[in-house]
N, C-alpha and C positions, 0 to 999 in steps of 0.2 A: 716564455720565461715568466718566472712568478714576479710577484711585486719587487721583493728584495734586489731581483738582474736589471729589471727596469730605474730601480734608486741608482743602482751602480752606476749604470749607462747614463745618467743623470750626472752624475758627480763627475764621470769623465768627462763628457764633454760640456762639464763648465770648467774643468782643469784646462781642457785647451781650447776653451773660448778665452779662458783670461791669458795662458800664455800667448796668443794670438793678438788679445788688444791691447795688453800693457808694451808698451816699447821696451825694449831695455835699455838699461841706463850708458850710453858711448863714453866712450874711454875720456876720461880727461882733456887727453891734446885734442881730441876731435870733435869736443861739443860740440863748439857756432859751426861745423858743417854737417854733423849728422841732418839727416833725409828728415823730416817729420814724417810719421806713418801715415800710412797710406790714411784717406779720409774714410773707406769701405771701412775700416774696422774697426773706428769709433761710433759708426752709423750702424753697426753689426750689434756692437756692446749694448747700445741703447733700445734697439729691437730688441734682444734677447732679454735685457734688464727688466724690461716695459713688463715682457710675455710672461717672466715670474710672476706667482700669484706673492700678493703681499704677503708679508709675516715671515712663517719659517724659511723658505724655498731662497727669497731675497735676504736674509738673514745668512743664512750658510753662505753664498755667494761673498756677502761684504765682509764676512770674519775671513775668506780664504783669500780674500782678496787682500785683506789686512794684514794676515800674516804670511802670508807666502810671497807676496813681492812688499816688501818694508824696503829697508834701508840694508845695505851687505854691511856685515857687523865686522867683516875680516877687513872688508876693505879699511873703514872708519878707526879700529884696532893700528890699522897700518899706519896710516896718515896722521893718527894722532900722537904715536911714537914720535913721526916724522919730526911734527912741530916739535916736538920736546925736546929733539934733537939737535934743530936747528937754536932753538932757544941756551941749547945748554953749549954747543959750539960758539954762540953769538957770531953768530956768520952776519952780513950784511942783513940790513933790513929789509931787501927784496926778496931775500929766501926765505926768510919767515914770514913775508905778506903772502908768498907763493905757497907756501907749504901750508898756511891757512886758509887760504881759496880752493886748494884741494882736499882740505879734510872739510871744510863745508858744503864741496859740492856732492862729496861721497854721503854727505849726512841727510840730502835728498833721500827718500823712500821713491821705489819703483813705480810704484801708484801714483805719485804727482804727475811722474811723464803723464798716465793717461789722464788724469783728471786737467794736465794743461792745454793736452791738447783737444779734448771732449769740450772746452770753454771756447775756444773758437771755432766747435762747426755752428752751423745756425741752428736754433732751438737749444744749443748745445749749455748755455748758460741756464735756462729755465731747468734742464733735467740735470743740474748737477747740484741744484736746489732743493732738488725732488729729493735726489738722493742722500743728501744730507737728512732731507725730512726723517725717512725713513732710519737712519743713523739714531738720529735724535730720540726717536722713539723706540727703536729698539733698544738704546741704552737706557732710559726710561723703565720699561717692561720688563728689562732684563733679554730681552729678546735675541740680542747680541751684548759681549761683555767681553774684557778682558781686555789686558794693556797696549795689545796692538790697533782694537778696537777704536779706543778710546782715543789712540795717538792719531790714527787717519782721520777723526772728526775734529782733535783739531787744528790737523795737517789742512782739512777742509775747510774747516771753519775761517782759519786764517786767510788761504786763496781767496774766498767769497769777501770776506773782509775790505779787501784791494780792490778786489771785481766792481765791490757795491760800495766805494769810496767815493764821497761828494760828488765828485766831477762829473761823475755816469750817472748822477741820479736827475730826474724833473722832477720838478714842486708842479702837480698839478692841484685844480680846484674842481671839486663836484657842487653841479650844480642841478634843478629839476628837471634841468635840460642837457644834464650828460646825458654819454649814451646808456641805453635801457641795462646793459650787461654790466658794467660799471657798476651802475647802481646795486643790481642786484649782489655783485660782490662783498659791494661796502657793508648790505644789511647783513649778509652771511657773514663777515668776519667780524663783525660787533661783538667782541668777547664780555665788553664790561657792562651795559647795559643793551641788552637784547632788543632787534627792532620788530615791536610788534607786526604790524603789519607796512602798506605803502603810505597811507596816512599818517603814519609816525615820520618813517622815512621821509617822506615831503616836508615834514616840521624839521627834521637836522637839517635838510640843507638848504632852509626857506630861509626869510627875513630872521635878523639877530641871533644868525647861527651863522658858523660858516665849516664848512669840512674840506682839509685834505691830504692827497695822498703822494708819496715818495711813488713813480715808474722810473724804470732803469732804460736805456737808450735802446740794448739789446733785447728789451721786454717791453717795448710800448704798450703804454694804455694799459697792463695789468697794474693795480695797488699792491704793492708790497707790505708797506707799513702806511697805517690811516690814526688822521690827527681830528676829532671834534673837537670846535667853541663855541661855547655861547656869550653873545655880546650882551653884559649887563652894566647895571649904573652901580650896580657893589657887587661886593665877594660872594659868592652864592653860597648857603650856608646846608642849600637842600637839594637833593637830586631830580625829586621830583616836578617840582619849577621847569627844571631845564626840559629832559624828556616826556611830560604827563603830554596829555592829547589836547592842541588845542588849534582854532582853526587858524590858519595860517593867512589872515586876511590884514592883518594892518602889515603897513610900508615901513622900512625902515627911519626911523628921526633918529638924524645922528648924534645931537645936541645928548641923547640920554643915552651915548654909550659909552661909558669911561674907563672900561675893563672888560677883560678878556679872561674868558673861563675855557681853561683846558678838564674838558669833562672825560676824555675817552681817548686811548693810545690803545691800538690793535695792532701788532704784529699779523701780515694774511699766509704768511708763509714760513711756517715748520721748520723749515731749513735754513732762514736766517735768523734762527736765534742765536744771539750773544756777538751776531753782527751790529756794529754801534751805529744802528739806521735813528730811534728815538729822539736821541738828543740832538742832532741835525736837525731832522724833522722842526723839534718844536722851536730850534734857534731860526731857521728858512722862515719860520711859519710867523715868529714873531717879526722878524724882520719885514715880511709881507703886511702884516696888519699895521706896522706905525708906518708903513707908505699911503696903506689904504685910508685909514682913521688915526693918525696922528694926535687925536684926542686923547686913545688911551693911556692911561699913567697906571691902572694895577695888571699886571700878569698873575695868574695864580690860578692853581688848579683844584677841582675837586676831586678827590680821590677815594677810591674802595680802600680797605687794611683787609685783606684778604688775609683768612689766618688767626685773627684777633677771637671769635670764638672757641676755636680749636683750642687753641692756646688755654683760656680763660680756664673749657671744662678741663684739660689736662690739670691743673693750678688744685682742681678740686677734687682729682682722683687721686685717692690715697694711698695708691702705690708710688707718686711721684717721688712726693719727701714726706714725713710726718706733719703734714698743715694742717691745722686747726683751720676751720671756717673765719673765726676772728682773726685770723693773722690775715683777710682780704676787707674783712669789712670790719668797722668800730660795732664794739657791742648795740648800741641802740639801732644801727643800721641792721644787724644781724636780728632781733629782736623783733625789729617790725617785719623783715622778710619771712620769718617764722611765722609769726601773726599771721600773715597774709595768707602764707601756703597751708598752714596748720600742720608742719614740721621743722625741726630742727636739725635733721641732717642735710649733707649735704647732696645724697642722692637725689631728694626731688628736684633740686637746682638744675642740677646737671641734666635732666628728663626737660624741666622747663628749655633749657639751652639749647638742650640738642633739636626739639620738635616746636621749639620758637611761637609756643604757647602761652609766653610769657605777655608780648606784645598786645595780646587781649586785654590786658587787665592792667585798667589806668591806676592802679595803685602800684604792680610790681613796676609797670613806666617809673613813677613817680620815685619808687624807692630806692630802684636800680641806677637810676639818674646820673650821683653824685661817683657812687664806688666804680662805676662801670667806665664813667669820664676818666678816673684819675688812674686808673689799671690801665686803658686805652692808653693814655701819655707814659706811662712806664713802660710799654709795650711796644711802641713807637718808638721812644727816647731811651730807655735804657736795655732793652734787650738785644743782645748784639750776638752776631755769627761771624767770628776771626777779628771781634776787633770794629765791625761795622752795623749797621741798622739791620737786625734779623727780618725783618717786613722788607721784601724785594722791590716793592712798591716806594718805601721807606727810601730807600738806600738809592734806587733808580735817580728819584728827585733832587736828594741828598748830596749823589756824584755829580748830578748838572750845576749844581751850586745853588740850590734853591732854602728857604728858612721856613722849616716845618711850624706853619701861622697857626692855623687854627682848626680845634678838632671840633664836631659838630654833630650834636644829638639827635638822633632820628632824623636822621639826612636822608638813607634809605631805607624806606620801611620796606622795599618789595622783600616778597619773599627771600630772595636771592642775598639782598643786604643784610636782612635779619641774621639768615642763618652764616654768611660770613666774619660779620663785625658787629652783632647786636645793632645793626642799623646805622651806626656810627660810620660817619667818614672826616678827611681832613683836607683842608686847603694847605699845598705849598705854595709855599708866596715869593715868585721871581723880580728882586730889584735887581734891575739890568748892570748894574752901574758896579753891583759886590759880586754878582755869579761866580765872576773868574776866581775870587781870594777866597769864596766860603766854599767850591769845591774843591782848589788845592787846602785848603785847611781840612776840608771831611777827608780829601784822599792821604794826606800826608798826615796829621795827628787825629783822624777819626772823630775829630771834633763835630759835634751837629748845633748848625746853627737851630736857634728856636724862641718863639716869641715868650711874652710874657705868660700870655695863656698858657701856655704847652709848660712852660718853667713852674709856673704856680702849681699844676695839679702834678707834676711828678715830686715837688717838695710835699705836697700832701700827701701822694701815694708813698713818700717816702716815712712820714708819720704816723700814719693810720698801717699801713699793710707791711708786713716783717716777710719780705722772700729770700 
């Protein structure tokens, strides 16, 4: 048979590989005594799932799976006549609590049967993480799309949700004497600041650092989501302080640690994105350090604005809106960046920006300074998506209830920082005592708390720059 009979032969028996592991959904009256399926044929799915090569192969798989066992649309059609029914009769209110117990169990999709039962064989939690990964990223790529798609992730999303809910998680600590595998995970999922080598690594989790991570009961000892701090006597206004190379020989004196820098939050696992693991984390983690050091009185983190240059050269490309250059910077400002570069338009900026050649030259530092601060704070503070903080970062801090404190000039100069935020980063600053009232104020009227500093340059930016 040519390739084409060998595809087919593929497609079928992934048709009844999945009619074979999805259960079907038992009738109403017999839920609490249907059988659970046999264990072979969840052990079967994940064999088979594994043997997919990633991408396309697993792709087809999870859209067939998406849309050929969903939710029965006739039944759901049925049930919810029912209630309408029962509502327009005004029958007692046990037929109407019944009559909506069974139009929400019909609103089940096929695929939770297997996905609830795949969560309690063993392993069977870790691979249904995997499998989400793999969701996630397909809809990313485009890889897999479309509304069924999108419903089973997060049909998943929300199981995982429950699954990876406080109660099942541990607060562990790494130390230079966890185990070696550990470690090595930690420095592999370092999204925000990369671990150079073990010598680095040795420095996070030495003296006046401390790192850790969320395991789950059913996943011991793997890191799901990892928390760095650095223990200092102030807000740390530079990143390279925290991570540069240095030897790791003095002992802790606790008299010089008054605060807590949250430098780095890594999600390690693909598939629990948009699972609410983070703000646990750092509420566990603060809770851990005023048992520990009881000294400290600031919380506050140092943060990337991932986004903030993109943005910037977008501001300067002349398809956005009609901008003038002077509608970001006051003429004198404009005037000497022209001097400097020896042009007046805006494309050599944008060349400077994008290959972050600008950082060479202590005059463009110098000149960029001022406009670069006060765009930064409009960028942060006033750019919004539905209503909330556009910067994901922004809004993360935001939702916990924290007061966007203070934003901070060539904080990272590494390549990495330049070319995300012109080097610039910003402290949110956690008082324990408002968290609860400035997150329901950001979640319910969108409100962002923010200090003086951050108020001052976006009244500037609001003077000098017309967007």
């Amino acid at each position: 048979r040519g390739p084409a009979g060998s595809s087919t032969a593929s497609v079928t028996g992934m048709e009844e590989l999945l009619s074979r592991s999805v259960p079907p959904l038992p009738p109403y009256e017999t839920k609490e005594k249907a059988p659970p399926p046999a264990e072979l044929r969840g052990a079967e799915f994940v064999r088979y799932y594994r043997a997919l090569g990633a991408g396309q192969p697993r792709a087809e798989l999870l859209t067939r799976l998406a849309r050929d066992f969903g939710v029965d649309h006739g039944r759901v059609a049925e049930f919810s006549a029912k209630v309408l029914q029962a509502r327009e009769q005004q029958r007692e209110p046990g037929a109407l609590l019944q009559a909506e117990d069974r139009l929400r169990y019909y609103l089940n999709p096929q695929y939770r049967g297997l996905f609830q039962h795949l969560g309690r064989l063993e392993g069977g939690l870790r691979f249904l993480v995997e499998l989400r990964g793999d969701l996630v990223e397909g809809l990313a790529t485009k890889a897999v799309d479309g509304p069924h798609v999108k419903e089973m992730n997060g049909v998943l999303k929300n199981m995982l949700s429950e699954w990876f809910s406080t109660g099942f998680l541990n607060l562990e600590r790494v130390t230079w004497q966890s185990p070696c595998e550990v470690l090595q995970k930690i420095s592999d999922s370092e999204a925000v600041h990369p671990v150079r080598n073990w010598v680095d690594m040795k420095r996070r989790v030495g003296s006046y650092r401390r790192c850790y991570f969320f395991s789950h009961c059913a996943i011991p000892g793997e890191p799901l989501i990892v928390l760095h701090v650095a223990l200092t006597s102030d807000i740390s206004s530079s990143i390279q302080a925290i991570v540069k190379e240095v030897l790791p020989l003095e002992t802790e004196d606790t008299d010089k640690i008054t605060t807590a820098i949250f430098y780095s939050i890594s999600l390690t696992q693909q598939g629990l994105q948009g699972v609410e693991l983070g703000t646990y984390l750092i509420k566990r983690v603060v809770k851990e350090l005023q048992k520990e050091l009881p000294q400290i009185k600031a919380f506050s983190t140092l943060s990337p604005i991932p986004g903030f240059t993109k943005w910037l050269v977008g501001l300067l490309s002349p398809q956005t809106k009609e901008l003038e250059k002077n509608e970001l910077f006051t003429e004198s400002e404009w005037q000497e960046i022209s001097e400097i570069t020896g042009d007046s338009t805006t494309e050599t900026l944008k060349k400077l920006l994008n290959n972050n050649e600008w950082v060479r030259s202590e005059k463009l530092v110098k000149v960029f300074h001022l406009p670069f601060m006060r765009l930064c704070a409009w960028y942060l503070y006033g750019e919004k998506h539905r209503g909330y903080a556009l910067n994901p970062v922004a809004n993360f801090h935001l939702q916990n209830g924290s007061v966007m404190w203070r934003i901070n000039w060539m904080a990272d100069t590494s390549p990495r920082g330049i070319a995300a935020s012109c080097g610039m980063m910003v402290n949110y600053r956690y008082f324990l005592e408002d968290t609860a009232s400035n997150s329901a104020a950001y979640l319910g009227t969108k409100q962002i708390k923010a200090s003086e500093q951050v108020l001052s340059l976006v009244s500037q930016f609001q003077q000098n720059s017309k967007l």
